[in-house]
C-alpha positions in Angstrom: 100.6 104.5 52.3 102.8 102.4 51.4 105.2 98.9 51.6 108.6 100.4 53.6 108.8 100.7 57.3 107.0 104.2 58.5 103.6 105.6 59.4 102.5 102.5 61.3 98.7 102.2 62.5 97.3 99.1 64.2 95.7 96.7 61.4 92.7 94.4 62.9 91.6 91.4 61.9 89.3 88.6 63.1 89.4 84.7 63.2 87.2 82.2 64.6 89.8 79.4 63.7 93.5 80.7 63.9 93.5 80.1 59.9 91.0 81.8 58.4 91.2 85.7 58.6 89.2 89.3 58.0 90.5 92.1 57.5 88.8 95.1 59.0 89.5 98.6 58.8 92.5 100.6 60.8 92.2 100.2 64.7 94.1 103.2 66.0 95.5 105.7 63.7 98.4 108.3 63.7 97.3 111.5 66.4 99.7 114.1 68.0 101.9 111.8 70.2 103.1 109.7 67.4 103.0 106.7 65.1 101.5 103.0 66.5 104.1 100.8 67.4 103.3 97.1 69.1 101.5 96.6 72.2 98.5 94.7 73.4 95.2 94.3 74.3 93.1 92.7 76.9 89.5 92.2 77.9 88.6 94.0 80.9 85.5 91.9 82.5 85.6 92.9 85.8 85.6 96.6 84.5 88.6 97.6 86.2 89.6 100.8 84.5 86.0 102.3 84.2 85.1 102.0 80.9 82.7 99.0 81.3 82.3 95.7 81.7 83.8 93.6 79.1 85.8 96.7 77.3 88.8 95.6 75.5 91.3 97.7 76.6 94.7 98.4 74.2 98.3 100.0 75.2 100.5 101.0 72.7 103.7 102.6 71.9 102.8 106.4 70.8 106.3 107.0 68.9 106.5 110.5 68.1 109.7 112.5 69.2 110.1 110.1 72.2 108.3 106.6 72.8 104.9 107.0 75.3 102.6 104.3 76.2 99.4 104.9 75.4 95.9 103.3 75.6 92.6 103.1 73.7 89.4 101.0 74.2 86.5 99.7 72.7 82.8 98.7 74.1 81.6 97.0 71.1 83.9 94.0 71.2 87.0 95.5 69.6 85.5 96.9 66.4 86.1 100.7 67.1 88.5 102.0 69.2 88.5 105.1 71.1 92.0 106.9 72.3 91.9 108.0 75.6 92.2 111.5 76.2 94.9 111.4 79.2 97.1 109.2 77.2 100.1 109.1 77.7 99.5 106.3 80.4 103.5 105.6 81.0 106.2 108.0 79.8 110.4 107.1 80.4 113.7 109.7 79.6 114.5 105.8 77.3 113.5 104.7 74.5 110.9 101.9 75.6 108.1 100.4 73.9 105.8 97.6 73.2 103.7 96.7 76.4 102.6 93.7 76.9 100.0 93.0 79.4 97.8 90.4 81.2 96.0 89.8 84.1 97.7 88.2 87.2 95.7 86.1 89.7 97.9 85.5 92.2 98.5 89.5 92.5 95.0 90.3 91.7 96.4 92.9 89.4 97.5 93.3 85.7 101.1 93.4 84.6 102.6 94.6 81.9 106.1 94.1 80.8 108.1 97.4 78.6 111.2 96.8 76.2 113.8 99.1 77.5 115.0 98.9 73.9 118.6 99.9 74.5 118.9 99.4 77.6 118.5 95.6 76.8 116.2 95.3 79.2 112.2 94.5 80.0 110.8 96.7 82.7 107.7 95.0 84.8 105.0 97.2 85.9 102.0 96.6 87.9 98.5 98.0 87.9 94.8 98.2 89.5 93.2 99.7 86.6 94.9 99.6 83.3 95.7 103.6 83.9 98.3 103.7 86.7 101.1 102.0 86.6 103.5 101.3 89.0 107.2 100.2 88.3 108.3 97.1 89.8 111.3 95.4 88.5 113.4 95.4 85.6 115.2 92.0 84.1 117.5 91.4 81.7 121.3 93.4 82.0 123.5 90.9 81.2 121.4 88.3 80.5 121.1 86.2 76.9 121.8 87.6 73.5 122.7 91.2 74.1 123.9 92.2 70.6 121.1 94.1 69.3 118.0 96.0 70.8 115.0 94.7 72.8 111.8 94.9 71.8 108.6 92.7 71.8 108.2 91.0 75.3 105.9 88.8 76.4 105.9 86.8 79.8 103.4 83.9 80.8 103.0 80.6 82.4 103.3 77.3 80.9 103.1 74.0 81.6 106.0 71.7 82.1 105.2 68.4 79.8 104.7 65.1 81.9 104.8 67.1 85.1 102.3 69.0 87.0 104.7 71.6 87.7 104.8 75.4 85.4 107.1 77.8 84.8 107.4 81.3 83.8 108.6 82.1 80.1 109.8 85.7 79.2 110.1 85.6 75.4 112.3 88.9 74.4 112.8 89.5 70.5 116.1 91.3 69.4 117.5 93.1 66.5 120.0 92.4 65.5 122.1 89.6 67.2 119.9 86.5 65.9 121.7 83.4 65.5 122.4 83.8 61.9 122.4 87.0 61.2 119.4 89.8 61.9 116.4 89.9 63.7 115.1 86.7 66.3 113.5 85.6 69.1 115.2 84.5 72.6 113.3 83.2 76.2 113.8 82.8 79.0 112.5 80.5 81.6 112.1 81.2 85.7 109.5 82.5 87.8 107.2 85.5 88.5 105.5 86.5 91.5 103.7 89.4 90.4 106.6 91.9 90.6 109.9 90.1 89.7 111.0 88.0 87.2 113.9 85.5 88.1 115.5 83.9 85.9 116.5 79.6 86.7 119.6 79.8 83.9 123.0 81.4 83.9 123.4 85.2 82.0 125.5 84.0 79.6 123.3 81.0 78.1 121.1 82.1 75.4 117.8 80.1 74.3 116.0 80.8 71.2 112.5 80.0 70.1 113.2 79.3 66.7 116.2 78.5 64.6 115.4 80.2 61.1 116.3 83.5 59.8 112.5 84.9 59.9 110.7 84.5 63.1 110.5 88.2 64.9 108.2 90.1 66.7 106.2 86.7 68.4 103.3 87.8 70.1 100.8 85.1 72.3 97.7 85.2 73.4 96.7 84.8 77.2 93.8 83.4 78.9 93.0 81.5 75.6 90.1 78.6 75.9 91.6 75.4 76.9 94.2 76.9 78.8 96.7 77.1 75.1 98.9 79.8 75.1 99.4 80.4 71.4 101.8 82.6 69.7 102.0 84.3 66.0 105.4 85.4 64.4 105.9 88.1 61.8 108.0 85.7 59.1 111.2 88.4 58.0 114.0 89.8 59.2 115.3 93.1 59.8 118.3 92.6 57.1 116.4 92.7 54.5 112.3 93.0 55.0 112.3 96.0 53.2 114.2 94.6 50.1 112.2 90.9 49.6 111.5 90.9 46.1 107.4 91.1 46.5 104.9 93.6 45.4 102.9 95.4 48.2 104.0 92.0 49.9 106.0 92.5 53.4 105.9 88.6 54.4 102.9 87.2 56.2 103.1 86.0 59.7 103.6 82.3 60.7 101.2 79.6 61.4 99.8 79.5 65.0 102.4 77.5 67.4 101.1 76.0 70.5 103.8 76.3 73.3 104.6 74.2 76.2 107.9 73.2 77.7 109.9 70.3 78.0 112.9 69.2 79.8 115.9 67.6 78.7 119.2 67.3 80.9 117.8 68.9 84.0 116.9 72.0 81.4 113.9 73.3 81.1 113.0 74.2 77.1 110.2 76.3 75.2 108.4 74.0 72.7 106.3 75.3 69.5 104.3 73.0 67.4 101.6 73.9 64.9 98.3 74.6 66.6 95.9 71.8 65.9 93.7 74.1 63.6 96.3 73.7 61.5 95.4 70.6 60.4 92.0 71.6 58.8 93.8 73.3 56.1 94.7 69.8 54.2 93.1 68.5 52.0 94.6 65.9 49.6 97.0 63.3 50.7 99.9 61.7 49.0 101.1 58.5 50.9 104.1 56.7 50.0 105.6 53.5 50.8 108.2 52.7 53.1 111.7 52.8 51.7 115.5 52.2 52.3 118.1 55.5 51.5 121.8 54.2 50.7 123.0 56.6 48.9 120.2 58.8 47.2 116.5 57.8 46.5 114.6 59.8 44.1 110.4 59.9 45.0 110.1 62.2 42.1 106.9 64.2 41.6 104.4 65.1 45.2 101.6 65.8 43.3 100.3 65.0 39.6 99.8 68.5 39.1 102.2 71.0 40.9 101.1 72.6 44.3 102.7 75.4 46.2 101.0 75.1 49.5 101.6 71.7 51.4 103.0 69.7 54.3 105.4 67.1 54.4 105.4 64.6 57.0 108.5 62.3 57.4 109.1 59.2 60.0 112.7 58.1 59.7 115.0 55.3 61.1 118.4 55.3 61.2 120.8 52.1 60.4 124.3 54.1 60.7 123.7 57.6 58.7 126.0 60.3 59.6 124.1 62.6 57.3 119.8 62.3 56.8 118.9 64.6 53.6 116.1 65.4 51.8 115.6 68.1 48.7 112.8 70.0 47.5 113.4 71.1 44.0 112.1 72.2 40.8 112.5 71.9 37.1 114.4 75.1 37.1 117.2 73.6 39.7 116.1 75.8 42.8 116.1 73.6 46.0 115.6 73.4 49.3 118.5 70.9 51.3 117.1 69.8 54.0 119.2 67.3 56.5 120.1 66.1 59.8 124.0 66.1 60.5 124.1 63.3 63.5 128.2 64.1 63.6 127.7 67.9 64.8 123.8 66.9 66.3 122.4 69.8 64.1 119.0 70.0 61.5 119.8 71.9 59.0 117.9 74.1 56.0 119.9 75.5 53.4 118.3 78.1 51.1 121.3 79.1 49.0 120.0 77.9 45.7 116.1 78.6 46.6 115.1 80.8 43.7 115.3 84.8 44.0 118.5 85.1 46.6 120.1 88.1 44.8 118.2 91.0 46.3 120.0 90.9 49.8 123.5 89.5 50.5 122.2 88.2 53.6 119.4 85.9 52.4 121.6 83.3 50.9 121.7 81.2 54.3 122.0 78.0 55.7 120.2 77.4 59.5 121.0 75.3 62.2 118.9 73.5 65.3 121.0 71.5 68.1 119.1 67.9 67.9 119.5 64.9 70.2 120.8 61.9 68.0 118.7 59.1 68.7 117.4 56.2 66.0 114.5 57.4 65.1 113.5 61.3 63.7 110.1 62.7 63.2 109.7 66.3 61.1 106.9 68.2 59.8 107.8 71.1 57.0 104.7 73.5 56.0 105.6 75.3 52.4 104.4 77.9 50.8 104.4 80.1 48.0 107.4 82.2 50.0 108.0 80.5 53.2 109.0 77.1 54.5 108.2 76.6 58.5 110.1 73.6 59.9 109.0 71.5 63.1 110.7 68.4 65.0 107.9 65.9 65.6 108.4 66.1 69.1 108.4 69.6 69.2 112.4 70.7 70.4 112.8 73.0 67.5 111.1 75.4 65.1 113.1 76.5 61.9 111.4 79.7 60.0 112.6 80.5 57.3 110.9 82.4 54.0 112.0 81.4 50.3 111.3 83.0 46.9 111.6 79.9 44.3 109.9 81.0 40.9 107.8 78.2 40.7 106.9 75.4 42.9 109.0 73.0 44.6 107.2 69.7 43.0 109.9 66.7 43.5 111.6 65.3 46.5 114.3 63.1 46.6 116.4 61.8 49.9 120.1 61.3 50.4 122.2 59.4 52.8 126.3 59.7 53.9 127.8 57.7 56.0 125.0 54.6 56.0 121.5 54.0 55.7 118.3 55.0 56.7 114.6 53.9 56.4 112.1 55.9 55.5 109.4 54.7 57.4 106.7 56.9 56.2 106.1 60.0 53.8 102.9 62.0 53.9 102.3 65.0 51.9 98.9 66.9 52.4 98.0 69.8 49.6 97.0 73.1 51.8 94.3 75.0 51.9 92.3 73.7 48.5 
């Protein structure tokens, strides 16, 4: 009943393309044990828990005067839910919440995985039948960013690129203590064998799944077709969601990211790039020419008329540049810096001078993603009306980060310090006409 934090139910929507979305009514609602915070929600084929083959089964943080976990479930295919009437399911003397579950083949039982929000710490549980749980293991003192609370866990397997080896990722988002201020998302990456989570890197190293200021609250899906583990991101930040200067407007969530992992310097590292049914929302395409930056090169206008949902596409090379920029700008003067510092190895996105800044004294921000200089640079940016969603080419960073210029961004011009660069290729695709 309203646009501030408070009186959360679970919101439903369906998608048979990751892009396109409908809305359907309320899922669970507000009953005696408390509010709906996070969880999750599986498909129980083999009928485990009783309820019938092929029930989708959902547990959920009951948040009333302490946090419960709860669960509902639905025989038509996740249309109505029904709350069972033993609930709560798991209860704790700590604040805990947001279960995240799947089904384990190895163990040939489900798991789920608990925030121990203050206790900075994800609890592992183990179960036959989606009802009875049984503790395991707990993960996490001492380990990573350890600044703000825990919340939102999710652990699966992925792949480890150009090997046929996996690992286990526990993805753990925390507020405050983000990299720049707020709200984030760290991982880490080990293995699981069905009770305990181990983790391969030192406490003190923290990874982080994107390198914005508004990526929280990731959730994936498991068990998806093609074996794709694909996650979703809620695009704000704790320090100021409640203040963005939008009407009935609490930021969206990002596009779908496919993960994998990669490695680089014996280290294993999460990727994200833009799930492939991404690339059905462009339609028009501007294609430049390639070009030589000494100095600053203005490309002017993207479109003939202005557009404020597209992606960019770059391919540069590098003849001796200490600094690779770009700008996105306006005809009122609000820009976007975007640029490559090959001196300190960083990509950066400033978004001090991106329109509306003045409603939070924390918005006003420059980001940062560690890079490894090489010669060449590949970089795809998907903008919107109020968000701009960075992503190395070759998939070693995501930068999130949301923006609220007054009008379009409609020119681009590039800059160069230190030397000279080629741009090899610029491809800019209108979104979703």
């Amino acid at each position: 009943y309203g646009s501030m934090w408070g009186n959360m139910h679970w919101g439903h929507a369906i998608s048979k393309d990751l892009i396109h979305w409908e809305h359907q009514p309320v899922a669970i609602a507000p009953d005696a044990l408390g509010t709906i915070f996070s969880g999750s929600s599986v498909v129980d084929k083999d009928n485990t828990a009783g309820f019938g083959k092929g029930a989708v089964i959902a547990i959920y943080t009951s948040a009333g005067a302490s946090q419960m976990q709860s669960l509902a479930y639905s025989l038509d295919n996740g249309m109505t839910f029904h709350v069972y009437e033993n609930n709560p399911i798991i209860a704790a003397d700590k604040e805990c919440r947001d279960p995240n579950m799947f089904w384990h083949e190895k163990s040939g039982k489900w798991i789920l995985i608990l925030a121990a929000a203050l206790e900075k710490e994800m609890w592992i549980y183990s179960s036959p039948d989606l009802k009875n749980w049984t503790k395991e293991s707990s993960f996490g003192h001492g380990y990573g960013a350890q600044d703000g609370v825990w919340e939102c866990p999710d652990l699966m397997e992925l792949p480890v690129r150009g090997t046929d080896r996996t690992k286990w990722v526990l993805i753990c988002n925390i507020n405050p203590g983000g990299p720049f201020g707020g709200s984030a998302a760290q991982y880490f990456v080990g293995d699981f064998d069905g009770k305990t989570f181990t983790c391969d890197t030192k406490p003190e190293i923290t990874k982080w799944m994107d390198y914005g200021k508004d990526h929280y609250a990731t959730v994936t899906w498991s068990n998806a077709p093609e074996n794709r583990h694909i996650a979703l991101a809620w695009m704000s930040n704790w320090e100021y969601a409640n203040d963005v200067p939008t009407m009935q407007f609490r930021s969206s969530n990002s596009v779908p990211r496919d993960l994998s992992l990669y490695t680089q310097d014996d280290e294993i590292y999460l990727s994200c790039t833009p799930s492939k049914e991404v690339d059905a929302l462009r339609s028009k395409l501007e294609k430049q020419k390639s070009f030589k930056v000494e100095r600053t090169y203005n490309l002017g206008d993207m479109f003939k008329t202005p557009c404020d949902a597209y992606e960019i596409e770059l391919n540069i090379k590098n003849h001796g540049a200490e600094v690779i920029g770009f700008q996105l700008f306006n005809e009122k003067g609000e820009e976007i810096d975007c640029y490559y510092n090959l001196i300190e190895k960083t990509f950066s996105v400033d978004r001090t001078k991106s329109g509306i800044t003045n409603f939070s004294k924390s918005f006003p921000a420059v980001t940062s993603a560690p890079i490894v200089v090489g010669s060449t640079y590949k970089l795809r940016l998907l903008v919107d009306r109020a968000s701009i969603e960075a992503f190395d080419g070759d998939g070693k960073f995501a930068m999130t980060n949301l923006i609220f210029p007054t009008e379009p961004y409609k020119r681009l011009s590039f800059y160069s310090k230190g030397g000279k660069y080629d741009v090899i290729s610029v491809k800019v695709y209108k979104l979703g006409e």
